[in-house]
Each structure stands twice: as structure tokens, then as C-alpha cells.
VMD Tcl script that draws the C-alpha trace (Angstrom):
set ca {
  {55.06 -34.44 -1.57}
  {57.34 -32.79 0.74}
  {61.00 -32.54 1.63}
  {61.06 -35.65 3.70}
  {59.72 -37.98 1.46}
  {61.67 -40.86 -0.72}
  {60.31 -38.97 -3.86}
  {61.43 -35.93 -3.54}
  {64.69 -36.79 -2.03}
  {65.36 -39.39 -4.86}
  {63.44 -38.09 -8.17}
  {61.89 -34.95 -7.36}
  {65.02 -32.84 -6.26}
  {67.51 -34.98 -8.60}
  {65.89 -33.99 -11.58}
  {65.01 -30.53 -10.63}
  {68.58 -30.03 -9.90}
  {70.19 -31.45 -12.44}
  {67.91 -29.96 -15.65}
  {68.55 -26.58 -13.70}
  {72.24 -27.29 -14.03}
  {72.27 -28.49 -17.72}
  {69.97 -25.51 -19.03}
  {71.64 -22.67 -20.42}
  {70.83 -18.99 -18.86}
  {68.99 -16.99 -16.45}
  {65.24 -17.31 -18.38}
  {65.20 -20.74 -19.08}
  {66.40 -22.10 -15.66}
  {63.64 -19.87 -13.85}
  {61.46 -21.16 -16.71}
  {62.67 -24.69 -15.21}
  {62.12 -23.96 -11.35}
  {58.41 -22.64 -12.25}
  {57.55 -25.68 -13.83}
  {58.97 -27.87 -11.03}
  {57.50 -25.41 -8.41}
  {53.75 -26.17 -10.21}
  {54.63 -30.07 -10.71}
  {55.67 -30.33 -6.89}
  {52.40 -28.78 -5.97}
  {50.41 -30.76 -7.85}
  {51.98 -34.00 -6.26}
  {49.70 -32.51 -3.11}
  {46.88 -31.17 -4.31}
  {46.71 -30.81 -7.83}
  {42.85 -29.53 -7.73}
  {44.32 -26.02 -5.81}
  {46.71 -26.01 -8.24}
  {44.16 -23.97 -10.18}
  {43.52 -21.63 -6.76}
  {47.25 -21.00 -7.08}
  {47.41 -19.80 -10.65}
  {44.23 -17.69 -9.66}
  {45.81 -15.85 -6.80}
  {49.02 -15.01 -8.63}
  {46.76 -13.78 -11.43}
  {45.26 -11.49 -9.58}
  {47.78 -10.13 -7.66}
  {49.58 -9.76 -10.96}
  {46.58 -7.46 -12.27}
  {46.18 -5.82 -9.35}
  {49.79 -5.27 -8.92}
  {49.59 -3.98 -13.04}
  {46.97 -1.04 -11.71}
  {49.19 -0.13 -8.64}
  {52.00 0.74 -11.22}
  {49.71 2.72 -13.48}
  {49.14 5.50 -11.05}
  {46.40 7.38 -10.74}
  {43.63 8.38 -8.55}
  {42.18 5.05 -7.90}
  {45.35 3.49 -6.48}
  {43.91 3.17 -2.73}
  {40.84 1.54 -4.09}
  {42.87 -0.92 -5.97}
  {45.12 -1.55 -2.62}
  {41.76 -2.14 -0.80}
  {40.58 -4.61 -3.50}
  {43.54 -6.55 -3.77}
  {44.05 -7.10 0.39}
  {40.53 -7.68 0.63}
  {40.52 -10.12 -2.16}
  {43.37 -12.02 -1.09}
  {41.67 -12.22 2.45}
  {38.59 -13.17 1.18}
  {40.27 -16.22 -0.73}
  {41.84 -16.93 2.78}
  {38.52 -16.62 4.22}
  {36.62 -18.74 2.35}
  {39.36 -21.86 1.88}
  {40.49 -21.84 5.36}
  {37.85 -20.39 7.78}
  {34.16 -20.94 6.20}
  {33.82 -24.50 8.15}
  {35.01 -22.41 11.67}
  {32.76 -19.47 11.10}
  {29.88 -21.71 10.50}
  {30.75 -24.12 13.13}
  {31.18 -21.35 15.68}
  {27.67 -19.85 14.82}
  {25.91 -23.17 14.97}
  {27.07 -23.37 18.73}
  {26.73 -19.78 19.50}
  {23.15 -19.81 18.00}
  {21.60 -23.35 18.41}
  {21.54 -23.52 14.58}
  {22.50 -26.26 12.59}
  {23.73 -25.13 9.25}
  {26.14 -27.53 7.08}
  {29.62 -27.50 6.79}
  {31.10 -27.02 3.54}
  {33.60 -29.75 3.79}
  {36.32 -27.71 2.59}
  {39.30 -29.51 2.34}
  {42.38 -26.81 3.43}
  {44.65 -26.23 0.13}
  {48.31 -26.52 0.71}
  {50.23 -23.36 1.24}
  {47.93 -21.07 1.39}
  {48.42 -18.94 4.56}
  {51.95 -18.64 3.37}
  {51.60 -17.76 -0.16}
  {48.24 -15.58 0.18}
  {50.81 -13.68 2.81}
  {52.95 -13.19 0.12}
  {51.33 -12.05 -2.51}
  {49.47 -9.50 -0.07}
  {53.15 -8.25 1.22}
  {53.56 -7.85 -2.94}
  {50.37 -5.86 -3.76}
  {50.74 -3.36 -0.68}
  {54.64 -2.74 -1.61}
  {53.55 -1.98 -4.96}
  {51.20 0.46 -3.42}
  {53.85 2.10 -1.71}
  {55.98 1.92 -3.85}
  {55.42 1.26 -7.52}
  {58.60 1.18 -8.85}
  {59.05 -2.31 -6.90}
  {56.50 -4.17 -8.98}
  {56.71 -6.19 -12.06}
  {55.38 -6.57 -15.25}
  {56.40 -9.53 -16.03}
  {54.32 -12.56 -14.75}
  {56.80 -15.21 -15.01}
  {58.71 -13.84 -12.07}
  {55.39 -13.22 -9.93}
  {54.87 -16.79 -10.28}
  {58.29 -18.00 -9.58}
  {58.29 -15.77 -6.58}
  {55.12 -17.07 -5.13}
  {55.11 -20.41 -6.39}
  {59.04 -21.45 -5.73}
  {58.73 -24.52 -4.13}
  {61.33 -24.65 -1.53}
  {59.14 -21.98 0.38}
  {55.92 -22.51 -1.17}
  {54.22 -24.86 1.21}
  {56.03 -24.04 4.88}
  {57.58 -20.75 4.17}
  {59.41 -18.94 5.07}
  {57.31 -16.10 4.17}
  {59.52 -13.97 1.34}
  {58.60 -10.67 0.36}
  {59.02 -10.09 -3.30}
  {61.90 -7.09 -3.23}
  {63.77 -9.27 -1.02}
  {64.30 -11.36 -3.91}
  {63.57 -9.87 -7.19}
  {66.92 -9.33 -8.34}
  {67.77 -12.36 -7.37}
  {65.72 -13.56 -9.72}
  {67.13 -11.69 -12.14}
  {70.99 -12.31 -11.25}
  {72.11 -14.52 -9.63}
  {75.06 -17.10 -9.38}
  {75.68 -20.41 -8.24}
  {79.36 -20.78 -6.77}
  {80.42 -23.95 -5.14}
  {80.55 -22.23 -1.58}
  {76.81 -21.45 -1.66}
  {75.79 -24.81 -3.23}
  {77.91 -26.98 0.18}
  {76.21 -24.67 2.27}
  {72.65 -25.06 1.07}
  {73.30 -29.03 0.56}
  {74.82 -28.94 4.54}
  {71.75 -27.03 5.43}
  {69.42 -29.17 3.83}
  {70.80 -32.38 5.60}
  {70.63 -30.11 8.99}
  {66.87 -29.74 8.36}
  {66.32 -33.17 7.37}
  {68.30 -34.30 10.44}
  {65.67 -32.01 12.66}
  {62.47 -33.58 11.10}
  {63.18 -37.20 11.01}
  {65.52 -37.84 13.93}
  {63.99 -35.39 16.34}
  {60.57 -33.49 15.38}
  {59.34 -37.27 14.84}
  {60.94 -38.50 17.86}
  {58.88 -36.07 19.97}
  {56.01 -36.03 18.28}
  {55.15 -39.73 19.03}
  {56.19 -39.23 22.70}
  {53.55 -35.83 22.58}
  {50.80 -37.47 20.60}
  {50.78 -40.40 23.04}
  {50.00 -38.19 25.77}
  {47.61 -36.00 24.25}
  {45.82 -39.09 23.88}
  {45.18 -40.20 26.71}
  {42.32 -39.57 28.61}
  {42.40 -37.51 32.32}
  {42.80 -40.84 34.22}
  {44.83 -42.23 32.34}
  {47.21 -38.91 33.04}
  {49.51 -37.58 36.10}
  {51.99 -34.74 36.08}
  {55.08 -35.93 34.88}
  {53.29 -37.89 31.91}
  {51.36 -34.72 31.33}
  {54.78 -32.47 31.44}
  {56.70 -34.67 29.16}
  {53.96 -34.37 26.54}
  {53.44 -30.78 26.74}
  {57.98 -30.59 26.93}
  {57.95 -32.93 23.92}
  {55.82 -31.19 21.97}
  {57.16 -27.83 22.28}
  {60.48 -29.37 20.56}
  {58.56 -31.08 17.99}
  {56.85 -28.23 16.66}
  {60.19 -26.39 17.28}
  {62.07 -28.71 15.32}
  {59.75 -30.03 12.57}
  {59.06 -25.97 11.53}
  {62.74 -24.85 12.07}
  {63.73 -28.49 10.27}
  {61.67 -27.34 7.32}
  {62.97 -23.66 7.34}
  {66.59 -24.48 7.15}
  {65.64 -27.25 4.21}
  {64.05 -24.47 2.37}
  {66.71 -21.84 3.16}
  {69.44 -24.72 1.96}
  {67.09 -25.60 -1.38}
  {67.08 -21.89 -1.93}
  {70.81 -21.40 -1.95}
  {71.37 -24.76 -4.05}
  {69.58 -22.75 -6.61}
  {71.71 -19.18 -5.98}
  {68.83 -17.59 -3.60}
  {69.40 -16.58 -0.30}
  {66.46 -16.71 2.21}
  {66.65 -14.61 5.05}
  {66.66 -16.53 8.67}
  {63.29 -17.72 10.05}
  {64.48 -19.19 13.68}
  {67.30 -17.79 15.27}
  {66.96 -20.46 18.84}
  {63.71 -19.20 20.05}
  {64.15 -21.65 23.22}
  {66.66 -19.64 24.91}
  {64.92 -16.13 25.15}
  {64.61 -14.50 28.38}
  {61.10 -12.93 27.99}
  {58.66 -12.92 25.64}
  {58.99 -10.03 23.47}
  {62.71 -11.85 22.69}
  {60.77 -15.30 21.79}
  {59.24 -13.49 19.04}
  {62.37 -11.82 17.67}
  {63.32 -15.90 17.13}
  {60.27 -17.73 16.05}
  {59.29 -17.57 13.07}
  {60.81 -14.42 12.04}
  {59.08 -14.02 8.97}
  {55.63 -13.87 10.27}
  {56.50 -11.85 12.77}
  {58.45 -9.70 10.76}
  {55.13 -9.88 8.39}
  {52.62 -8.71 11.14}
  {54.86 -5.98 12.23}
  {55.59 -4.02 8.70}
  {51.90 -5.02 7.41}
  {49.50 -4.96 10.35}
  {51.15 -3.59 13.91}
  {52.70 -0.43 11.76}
  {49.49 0.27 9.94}
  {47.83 0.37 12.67}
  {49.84 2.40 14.60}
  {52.27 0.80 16.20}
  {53.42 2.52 19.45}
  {53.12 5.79 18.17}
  {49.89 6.52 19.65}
  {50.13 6.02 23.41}
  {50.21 2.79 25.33}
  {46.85 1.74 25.51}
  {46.69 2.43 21.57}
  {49.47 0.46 21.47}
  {48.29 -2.76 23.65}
  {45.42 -2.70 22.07}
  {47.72 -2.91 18.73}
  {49.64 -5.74 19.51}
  {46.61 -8.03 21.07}
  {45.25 -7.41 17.26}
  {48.56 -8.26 16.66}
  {48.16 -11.69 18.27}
  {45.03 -12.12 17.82}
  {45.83 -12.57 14.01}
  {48.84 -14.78 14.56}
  {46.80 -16.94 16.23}
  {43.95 -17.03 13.70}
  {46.58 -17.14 11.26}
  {47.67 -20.97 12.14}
  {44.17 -22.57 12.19}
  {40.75 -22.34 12.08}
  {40.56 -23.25 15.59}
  {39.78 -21.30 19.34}
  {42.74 -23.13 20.38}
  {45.09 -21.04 17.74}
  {43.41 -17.76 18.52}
  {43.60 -18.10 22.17}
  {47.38 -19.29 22.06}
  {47.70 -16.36 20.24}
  {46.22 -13.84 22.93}
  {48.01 -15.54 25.72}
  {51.35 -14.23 24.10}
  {49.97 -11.51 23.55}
  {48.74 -11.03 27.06}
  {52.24 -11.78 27.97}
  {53.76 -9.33 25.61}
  {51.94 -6.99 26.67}
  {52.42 -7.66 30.55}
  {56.31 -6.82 29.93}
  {55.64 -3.94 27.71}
  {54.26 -2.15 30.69}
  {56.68 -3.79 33.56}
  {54.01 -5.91 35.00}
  {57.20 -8.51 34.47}
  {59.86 -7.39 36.02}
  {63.05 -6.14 34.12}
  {65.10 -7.66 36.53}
  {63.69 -10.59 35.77}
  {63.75 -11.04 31.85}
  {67.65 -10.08 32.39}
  {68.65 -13.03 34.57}
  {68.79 -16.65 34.28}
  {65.52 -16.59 35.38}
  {64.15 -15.12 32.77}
  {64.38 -18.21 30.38}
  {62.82 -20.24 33.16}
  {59.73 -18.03 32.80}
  {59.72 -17.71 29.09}
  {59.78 -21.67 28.79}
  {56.90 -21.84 31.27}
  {54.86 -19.13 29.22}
  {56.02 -21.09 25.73}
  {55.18 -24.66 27.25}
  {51.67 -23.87 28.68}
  {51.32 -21.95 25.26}
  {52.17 -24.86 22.67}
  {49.84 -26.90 24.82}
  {46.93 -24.77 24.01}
  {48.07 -25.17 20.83}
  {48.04 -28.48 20.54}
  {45.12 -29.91 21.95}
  {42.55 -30.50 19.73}
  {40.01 -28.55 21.85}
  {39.74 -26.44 24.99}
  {38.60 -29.00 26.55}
  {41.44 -31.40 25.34}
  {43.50 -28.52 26.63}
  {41.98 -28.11 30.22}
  {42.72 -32.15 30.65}
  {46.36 -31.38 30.05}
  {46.09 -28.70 32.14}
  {44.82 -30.26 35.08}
  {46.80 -32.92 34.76}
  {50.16 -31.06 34.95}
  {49.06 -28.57 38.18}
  {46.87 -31.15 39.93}
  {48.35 -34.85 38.45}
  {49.94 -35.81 41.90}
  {48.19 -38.98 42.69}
  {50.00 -41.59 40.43}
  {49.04 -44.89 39.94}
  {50.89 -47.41 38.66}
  {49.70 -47.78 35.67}
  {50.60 -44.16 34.82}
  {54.49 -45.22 35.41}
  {54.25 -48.35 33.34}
  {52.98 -45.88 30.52}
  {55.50 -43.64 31.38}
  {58.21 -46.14 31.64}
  {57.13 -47.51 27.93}
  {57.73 -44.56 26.67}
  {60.96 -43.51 27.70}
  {63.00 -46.21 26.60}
  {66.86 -45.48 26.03}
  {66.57 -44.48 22.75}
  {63.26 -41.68 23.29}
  {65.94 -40.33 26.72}
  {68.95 -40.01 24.12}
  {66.86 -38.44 21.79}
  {65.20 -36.05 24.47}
  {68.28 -34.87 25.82}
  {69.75 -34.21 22.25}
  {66.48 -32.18 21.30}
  {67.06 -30.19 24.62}
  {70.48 -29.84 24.14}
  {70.08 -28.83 20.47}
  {66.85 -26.47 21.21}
  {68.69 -24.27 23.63}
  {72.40 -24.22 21.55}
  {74.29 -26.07 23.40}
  {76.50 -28.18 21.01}
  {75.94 -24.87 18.30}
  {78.14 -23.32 21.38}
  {80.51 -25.89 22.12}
  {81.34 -25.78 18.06}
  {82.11 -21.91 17.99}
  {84.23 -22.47 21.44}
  {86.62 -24.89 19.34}
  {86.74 -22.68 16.02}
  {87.71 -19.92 18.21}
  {89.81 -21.66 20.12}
  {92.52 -22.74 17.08}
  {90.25 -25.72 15.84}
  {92.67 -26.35 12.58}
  {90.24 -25.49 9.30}
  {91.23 -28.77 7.50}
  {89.79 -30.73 10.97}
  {87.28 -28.78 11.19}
  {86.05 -28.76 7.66}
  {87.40 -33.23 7.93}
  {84.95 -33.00 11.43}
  {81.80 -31.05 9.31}
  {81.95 -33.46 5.91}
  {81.79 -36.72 8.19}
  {79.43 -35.42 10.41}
  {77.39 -34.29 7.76}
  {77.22 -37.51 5.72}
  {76.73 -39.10 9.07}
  {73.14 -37.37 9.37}
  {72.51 -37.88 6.09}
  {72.74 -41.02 5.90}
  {71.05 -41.81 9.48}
  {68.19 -39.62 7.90}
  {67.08 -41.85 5.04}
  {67.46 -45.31 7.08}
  {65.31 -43.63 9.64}
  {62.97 -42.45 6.67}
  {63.31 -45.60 5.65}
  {61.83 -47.64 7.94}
  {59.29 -44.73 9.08}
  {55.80 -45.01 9.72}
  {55.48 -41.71 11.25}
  {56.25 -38.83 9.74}
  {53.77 -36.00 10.04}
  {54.56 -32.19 9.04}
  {52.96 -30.45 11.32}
  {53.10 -26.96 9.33}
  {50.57 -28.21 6.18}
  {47.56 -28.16 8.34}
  {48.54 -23.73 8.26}
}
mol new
graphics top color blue
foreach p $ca { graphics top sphere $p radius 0.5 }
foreach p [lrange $ca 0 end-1] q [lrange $ca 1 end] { graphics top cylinder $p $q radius 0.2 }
display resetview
């Protein structure tokens, strides 16, 4: 099940809500939300519901031995990351470690067949970011499981993130209040999301997988382009989509997430890119793996070899796949390019800064979504070396931007890079009167809304790009 599906909009979410509205104090509505977070997980994959339970368990003990002091506390730090990896390990990667020796060695060992549970990259990263804050500092655990489980089982971020660390949000757990304001502004955000997935991350994505079907003659530049263009703003707006449904479920239900995209798509280099996209992660890597290791404290190569670890891991972190890691490294190569003003200043302070930043981004995402590297050099080819176009190329081309997939482009562009987000402040700043303004947000509002379930409606495509993490 997730958000953009008939039963959660229509029984799922109803029901949570409205038992969390009728139950009478603080214990017994997080009592509530832990049983719904457990029921909506099960709706996926209710074998891992079991690895679930296990992982909070032990990050619950382990987190119990942090707090007890003693001499043994870096041991049980050690343990608990290493467990917690090793669960990672073997649900996620086994299949690409064994696959990767097979061609590296000639051998021919079997696959497990694992099927990827749900979630897990997001909530393993959480209760890791739980056991090493206990670690440093004890007084910020728990000792009472319930709210370990709510915390890493809450389903609003459970399955796409974003990633929440546990003293963000522990007293929230423990006060908190719902006030009308907060509850329109989670609902409005919620629509907002659900406006990004169905009427453009979907839009896009049929465009994008359409191209990265094809084979290399069946390619030229501009149908290679608009694949690689299209699905930079799906994966842009299905993950963002998600985020703000997950920040607006969290308020509906008196928590407040902290931001996970902040318009990646209009950065001027690439160091900025990352201060947008998927903030969480980022924001993860830094405090738990660049810092740790150093950071830039120990001179620049120390540091460049930091952040490509950095990278490396971000990349690994999305799939089991060469593709991920080596999107990964090519931000990082870029990254680390402008940390030591290989790029230009000048450059990543002008308008043509953004120009470069897209180019890095687009060649990026289309690493990182072919389904191999050679899938990727096809695209690749196609969009530097494309220039012989046959007809049939502009037939396909022509079939697939109709009016409705140019409207829909144009909006995603115009939407990715703020554009009508701009306009909006210009008028509210300009004297827009609040009771037109708020008249202008309620219609426009229950305009998406409702455009959002016919289009659900009547879907037959509507991937989520983020459960295959």
C-alpha cells in the first residue's frame, strides 16, 4: 500500500485518522498510530514485518546497554552499527555481491532470490542514527519501547522517508498538539504531494521509460534528451511528491518533519544540489559518516578522499546496482572538482552555473536509470552522437509528445525550477488581499485534489520509484 493508492486514500488514512481523533490522550493515540504503522506495512510485505520488529528490538537492547554506562559502551556501539549493516547487507546486497563475484571470477554460485523488504534503507538508517546518538549521548535514549517503535515504524516516513532522527522527534512524541492551522497545512501538503506523483512524476515517467526502452537504433538525440530530461523530473517529483505527503501526514497527526527538498533543480553547482536533494540523507552521511571520518579537518586530500567515501555510500545506498555506485562517484567527482576550484567560482555564481549543474544532474540520473552500464552507454551515445535521424525516430517522437505530455512538460519544468512558487510570493508581497489569497489556495487546492483521484482513477501506471531503495 502506499500513499497513492485508492486504499489508503479511502480506508487506510480515514480510519487511521479518525480513531486517532476519537481516542482519548497522548498513550493511547500513539498506541493507535503504532498499530496502523504495523497494519500499513503489512499491506506490503507482511513476511518483513517480522524483520521490522527484529531491528527495532535490537536497537532497543542495544540502545538499553548504551544508557547503562560502562566500559563496554564502544563495543556495544560497534555491535549495534555493525549489526544493523549486516541486516542491510544481507536483505539488500547478498544477490549483488554474489552476482559481482560470479563475473569477476568465472564462478557460478546461486543467487539467493532475496526479495528486497520495504523500507529498509530508510528505517535501518534510522535506527543506526538512534544507537550512535545514544552512544554519544545517553541521556537521549529511551527506555521505553513503544516510542522506539513508533519512531521507526511511523508510517508516513516509514517506507520513503524522510530519514528522522529520533531526538528530532522524541518529545514530540511525548507532547504534542493538533491545532487546526497545522492540520490545513499538512492536509494542503498532502494534496501538493499527491498532485506531484500522479499528475507529473507519472507523466514523465512514461515519456522516460519509453525511451529507455528502446534500443540504439531505434534512438537519436532529441528522443534520447527528452528521456534522460523526463526522467530527471520524475524521480524529482515522485521522491519530493512523497516527501511533502509524508511531511503533510506527519503534521495531520501534530509532528513536524523537517524539509527533505528545498528545489534541488535550480542550484548553481554541485555542492548546492546536495544542500536540496534529499536533505535527510545528506544530512545523514554528513553527521554519521563524512564527520567520523574526518571531515575536512585533516587536509584536502584527507578530505577528497572523505567525501568520494562519502558518495560512494550514497550511491550504494540506493541499489544494489554499479549503476547506483557509479552515479554516486560521478557527484562525487564533481563535488570534489569544485572543492578544489577545478570549476570555476565565477562560474557556479552566474547564470551559468545552473546550466552546468543540470548537465552534471541529467547525465547523472541517466546513469541512474538505466538498468545497466551498458543500457547507460546506449543513452549516452545516443544523446552526443544521435544526429542522423530517421523518420521513424520523429514519428516516435511525435507520438509521444502529444499536447497533453508538452503541457505537462512545461508545468514539471516550470514547477522543478520555482517558477509559479515565485510568481505566488511576488503577489503576497505585493498586497495580494489574505481573504483572496486564502479564496485562490482552498479552490486551487480542491482543484488538485480532485484532478488527483480521477487521474488515479483511471491509472494504469503508477510506479513509486523510491520502494526499490
Amino acid at each position: 500500500m502506499v500513499f497513492s493508492s485508492p486504499v489508503f486514500l479511502f480506508a487506510f488514512l480515514p480510519v487511521t485518522y479518525l480513531g486517532y481523533r476519537l481516542l482519548p490522550g497522548l498513550p493511547l493515540r500513539n498506541a493507535w498510530l503504532t498499530l496502523a504503522s504495523l497494519v500499513f506495512f503489512s499491506f506490503g510485505q507482511l513476511p518483513y514485518l517480522v524483520l521490522l520488529l527484529i531491528s527495532v528490538l535490537l536497537n532497543y537492547l542495544f540502545g538499553l546497554w548504551l544508557q547503562s554506562g560502562g566500559r563496554y559502551r564502544r563495543l556495544a556501539a560497534g555491535l549495534a552499527a555493525g549489526t544493523n549493516l549486516a541486516l542491510l547487507g544481507v536483505f539488500k546486497y547478498i544477490d549483488f555481491v554474489i552476482g559481482t563475484f560470479n563475473s569477476l571470477s568465472g564462478a557460478d554460485l546461486a543467487l539467493t532470490g532475496i526479495v528486497l523488504p520495504i523500507g529498509i534503507s530508510f528505517y535501518t538508517f534510522q535506527g543506526m542514527s538512534y544507537v550512535i546518538d545514544v552512544y554519544r549521548h545517553p541521556e537521549w535514549g529511551t527506555r521505553n519501547p513503544g516510542k522506539l517503535l513508533l519512531y521507526i515504524s511511523f508510517f508516513p516516513q516509514l517506507i520513503a522517508g524522510p530519514i528522522v532522527i529520533y531526538h528530532d522527534v522524541a518529545g514530540q512524541i511525548d507532547r504534542r498538539e493538533m491545532t487546526p492551522e497545522l492540520t490545513l497545512s499538512g492536509l494542503r501538503r498532502f494534496i501538493l504531494g499527491l498532485g506531484k506523483k500522479m499528475l507529473l512524476a507519472n507523466s514523465m515517467g512514461e515519456i522516460a521509460d519509453a525511451v529507455f526502452a528502446m534500443t540504439a537504433a531505434e534512438l537519436d538525440f532529441r528522443l534520447a534528451w527528452l528521456g534522460a530530461v523526463c526522467y530527471t523530473l520524475q524521480i524529482y517529483f515522485d521522491f519530493s511528491g512523497y516527501s511533502d505527503m509524508a511531511i503533510g501526514l506527519g503534521r495531520m497527526f501534530g509532528f513536524r518533519f523537517l524539509e527533505n527538498f528545498n528545489l534541488p533543480y535550480a542550484s548553481k553547482s554541485i555542492k548546492e544540489f546536495w544542500r536540496r536533494w534529499h536533505i535527510s540523507l545528506s544530512s545523514w552521511f554528513r553527521d554519521y559518516l563524512y564527520i567520523p571520518l574526518g571531515g575536512n579537518r585533516k587536509g584536502a586530500a584527507r578530505t577528497n578522499l572523505n567525501k568520494f567515501i562519502v558518495f560512494f555510500a550514497t550511491g550504494l545506498w540506493h541499489g544494489a546496482n554499479w549503476t547506483f555506485v557509479l552515479w554516486g562517484l560521478w557527484h562525487g567527482l564533481f563535488s570534489t572538482l569544485e572543492g578544489v576550484g577545478a570549476i570555476p567560482k565565477r562560474l557556479r555564481e552566474s547564470r551559468l552555473g545552473h546550466v552546468y549543474t543540470m548537465l552534471v544532474v541529467i547525465l547523472g540520473f541517466t546513469l541512474f536509470r538505466a538498468d545497466t552500464l551498458a543500457g547507460a552507454g546506449v543513452m549516452f551515445a545516443a544523446m552526443f552522437t544521435g544526429f542522423s535521424i530517421a523518420p521513424a525516430n520523429t514519428l516516435a517522437l511525435i507520438a509521444l509528445l502529444d499536447a497533453k505530455a508538452v503541457f505537462l512538460l512545461v508545468t514539471a519544468l516550470l514547477f522543478a525550477f520555482g517558477v509559479p512558487q515565485w510568481a505566488w510570493r511576488q503577489l503576497q508581497q505585493r498586497g495580494l488581499p489574505q481573504c483572496a489569497g486564502a479564496a485562490a489556495a482552498a479552490v486551487g487546492y480542491s482543484a488538485l485534489f480532485g484532478v488527483s483521484v480521477l487521474t488515479l482513477a483511471g491509472a494504469t501506471f503508477n510506479p513509486f520509484i523510491y520502494f526499490q531503495f
